[in-house]
N, C-alpha and C positions, 0 to 999 in steps of 0.2 A: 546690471547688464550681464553677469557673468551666469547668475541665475538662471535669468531670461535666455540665455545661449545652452545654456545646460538643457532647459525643456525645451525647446526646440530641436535639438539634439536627441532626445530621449524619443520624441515623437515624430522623426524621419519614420517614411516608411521603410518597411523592412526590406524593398526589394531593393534600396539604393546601395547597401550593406554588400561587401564582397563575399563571393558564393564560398569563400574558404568559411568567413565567421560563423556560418551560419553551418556549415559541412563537421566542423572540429568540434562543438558539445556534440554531437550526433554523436561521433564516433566515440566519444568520451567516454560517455552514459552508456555506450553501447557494450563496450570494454569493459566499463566498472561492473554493470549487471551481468555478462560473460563470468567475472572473477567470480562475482559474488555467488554464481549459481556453481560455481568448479568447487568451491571451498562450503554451499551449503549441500551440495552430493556427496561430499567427503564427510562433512558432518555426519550426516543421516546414515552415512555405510558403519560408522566409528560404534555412532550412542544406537541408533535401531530407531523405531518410533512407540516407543512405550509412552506408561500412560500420564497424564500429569506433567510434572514436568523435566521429568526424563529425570534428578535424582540432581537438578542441576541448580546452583543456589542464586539469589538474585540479581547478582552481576554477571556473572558467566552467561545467564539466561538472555540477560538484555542484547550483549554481543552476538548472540548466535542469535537473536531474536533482529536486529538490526543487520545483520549478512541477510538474513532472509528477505526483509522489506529490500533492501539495495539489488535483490537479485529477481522480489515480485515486481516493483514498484519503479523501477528504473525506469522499464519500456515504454511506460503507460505519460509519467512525468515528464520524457524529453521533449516532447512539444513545448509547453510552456517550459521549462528550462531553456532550449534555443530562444523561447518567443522574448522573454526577460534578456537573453544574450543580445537579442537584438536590437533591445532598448535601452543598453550599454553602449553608450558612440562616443563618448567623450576622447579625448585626446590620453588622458591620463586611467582613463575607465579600461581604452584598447590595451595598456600596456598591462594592467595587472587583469587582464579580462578570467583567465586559470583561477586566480585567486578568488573574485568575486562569485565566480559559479561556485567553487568549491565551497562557500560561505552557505549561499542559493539551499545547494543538497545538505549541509549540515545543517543548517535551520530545518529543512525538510526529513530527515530524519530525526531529529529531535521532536518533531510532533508524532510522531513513530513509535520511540521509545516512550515515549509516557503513554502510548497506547500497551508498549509490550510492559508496563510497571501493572496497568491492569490485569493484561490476558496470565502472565505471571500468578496473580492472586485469583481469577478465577481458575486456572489451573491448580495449584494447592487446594482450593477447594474440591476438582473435579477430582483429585488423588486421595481425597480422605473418604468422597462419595463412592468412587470405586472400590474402595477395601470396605467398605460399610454394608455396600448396598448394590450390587451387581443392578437387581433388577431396577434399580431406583435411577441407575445410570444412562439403563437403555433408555428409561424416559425421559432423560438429560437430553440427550442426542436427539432423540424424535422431538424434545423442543427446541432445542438451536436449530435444527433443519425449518422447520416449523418460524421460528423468529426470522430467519434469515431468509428466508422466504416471505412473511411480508412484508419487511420491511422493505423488499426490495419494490414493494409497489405503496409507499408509502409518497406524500409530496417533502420530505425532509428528505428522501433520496433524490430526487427528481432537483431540488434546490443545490443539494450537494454536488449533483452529477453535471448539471447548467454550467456553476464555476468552475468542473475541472474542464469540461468539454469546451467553454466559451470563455479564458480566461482574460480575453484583452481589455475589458474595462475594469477588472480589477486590477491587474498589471499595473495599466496608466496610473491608476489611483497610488500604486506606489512608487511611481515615480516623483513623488512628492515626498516619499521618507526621505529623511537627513541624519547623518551619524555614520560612525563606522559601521554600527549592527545594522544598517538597512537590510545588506541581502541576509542578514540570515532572520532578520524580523520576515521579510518576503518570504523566506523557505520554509517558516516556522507556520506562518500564515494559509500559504498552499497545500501547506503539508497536512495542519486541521482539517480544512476543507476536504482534502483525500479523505482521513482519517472519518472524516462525518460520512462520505458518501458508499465507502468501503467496508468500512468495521465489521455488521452483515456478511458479508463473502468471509471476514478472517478469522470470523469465530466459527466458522466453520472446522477450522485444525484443530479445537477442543474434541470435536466427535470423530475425526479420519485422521486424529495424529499431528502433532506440530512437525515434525519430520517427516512427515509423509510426502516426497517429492512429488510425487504424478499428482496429488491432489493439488501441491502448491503450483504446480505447472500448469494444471485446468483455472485453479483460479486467478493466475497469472493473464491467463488467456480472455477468459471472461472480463476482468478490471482493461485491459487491453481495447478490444473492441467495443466495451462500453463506451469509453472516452474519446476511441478514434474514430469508429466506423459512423457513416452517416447514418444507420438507423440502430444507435446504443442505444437509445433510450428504450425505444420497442423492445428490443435485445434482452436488457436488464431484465423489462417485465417479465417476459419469455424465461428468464434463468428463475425468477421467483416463483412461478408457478413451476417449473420443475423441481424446484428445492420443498416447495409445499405436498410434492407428489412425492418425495425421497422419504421425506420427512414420514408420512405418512407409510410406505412401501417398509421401515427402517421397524415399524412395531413387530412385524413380522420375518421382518430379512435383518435382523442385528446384523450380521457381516457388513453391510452397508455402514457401521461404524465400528470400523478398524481399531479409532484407536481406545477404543471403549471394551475392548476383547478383553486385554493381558489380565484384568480382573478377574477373571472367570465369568465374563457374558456370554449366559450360551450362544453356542453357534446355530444355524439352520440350512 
């Protein structure tokens, strides 16, 4: 019975839910990504955007790599954050409601960090190519521009992009997890799916700089209206054929990768 009260609870609709519960992760999310973006400005003013990974060793890198996602990634996530707060109704769910989101976003960047354990070692790599091989570099960049472009018209993005954009029948479906780890299996799980639909846009910072703010703020922007606006999807396609044009513009205009320069990539 108690069970049975529990998903009936979990599956009220959302509008019965008072306008506060639904107002306070807004604000939350809204304030953590504020922090996140004040202390990754400060970052970027401190180290510069050099090349590789700034001279910063595995740990260190993760933390500043994680401010980052909380200060890209926040905006785009608060929907389904509120949407999951709203399938929290329980008697005992509303009292610790703080705690459970906070569980939500740590699962959620925990599929984050083990993206930034990659972008980490393809960085090491891209700082040994840089002191090796300037020219070899530009044509690093003119591929990531290149990959990242189509994959954004690929149907593994389009898959990726459906569950961050439509996530209420995945939700439902976890409202069926049991344990203390649920919400952070839920955040851990959301947060893959970001991780699959996005990656594309963030390997982008390999060629224009991991600290490169205005680029993180464009593609902040782009992972934004992909997810929220009713025509992302068009949208997306639209950003990958302009990354396929960059990409292509970048054989001849290296300046279009910033953070490929410090090596000695000529300029034009």
């Amino acid at each position: 019975m108690a069970h049975q009260a529990g998903s009936a609870a979990a599956t009220r609709p959302a509008q019965s839910l008072p306008r506060r519960q639904l107002i306070r992760p807004w604000i939350a999310l809204a304030a953590l990504a504020a922090a996140a973006w004040v202390v990754t400005i400060a970052l970027a003013q401190s180290m510069g955007n050099g090349p590789g990974t700034m001279g910063l060793a595995w740990l260190p890198f993760l933390g500043v790599w994680a401010v980052m996602m909380a200060a890209m990634m926040f905006p785009s996530v608060a929907p389904v954050a509120v949407l999951w707060t709203r399938l929290i109704t329980g008697v005992s769910a509303r009292r610790a409601r703080a705690a459970r989101m906070s569980l939500f976003i740590g699962g959620y960047l925990l599929a984050w960090a083990a993206c930034g354990a990659v972008a980490f070692s393809a960085l090491v790599g891209t700082g040994r190519l840089l002191d090796s091989s300037p020219t070899a570099a530009k044509w690093l960049g003119v591929s990531i521009f290149a990959a990242a472009g189509i994959y954004q018209l690929t149907p593994w993005k389009d898959w990726c992009l459906s569950r961050c954009r439509a996530p209420g029948g995945a939700l439902m479906y976890y409202t069926g997890f049991q344990g203390r780890s649920r919400d952070v299996r839920v955040g851990l799980h959301h947060g893959a799916t970001c991780v699959g639909c996005c990656w594309g846009l963030m390997v982008l910072l390999i060629a224009v700089g991991v600290m490169n703010v205005p680029a993180m703020a464009a593609l902040a922007a782009v992972i934004f209206v992909e997810k929220i606006w009713r025509y992302g999807k068009p949208f997306g396609r639209a950003v990958g054929l302009a990354l396929l044009a960059t990409g292509a513009l970048a054989i001849w205009f290296p300046w279009l990768l910033p953070g490929l320069h410090t090596a000695g990539l000529p300029m034009m």
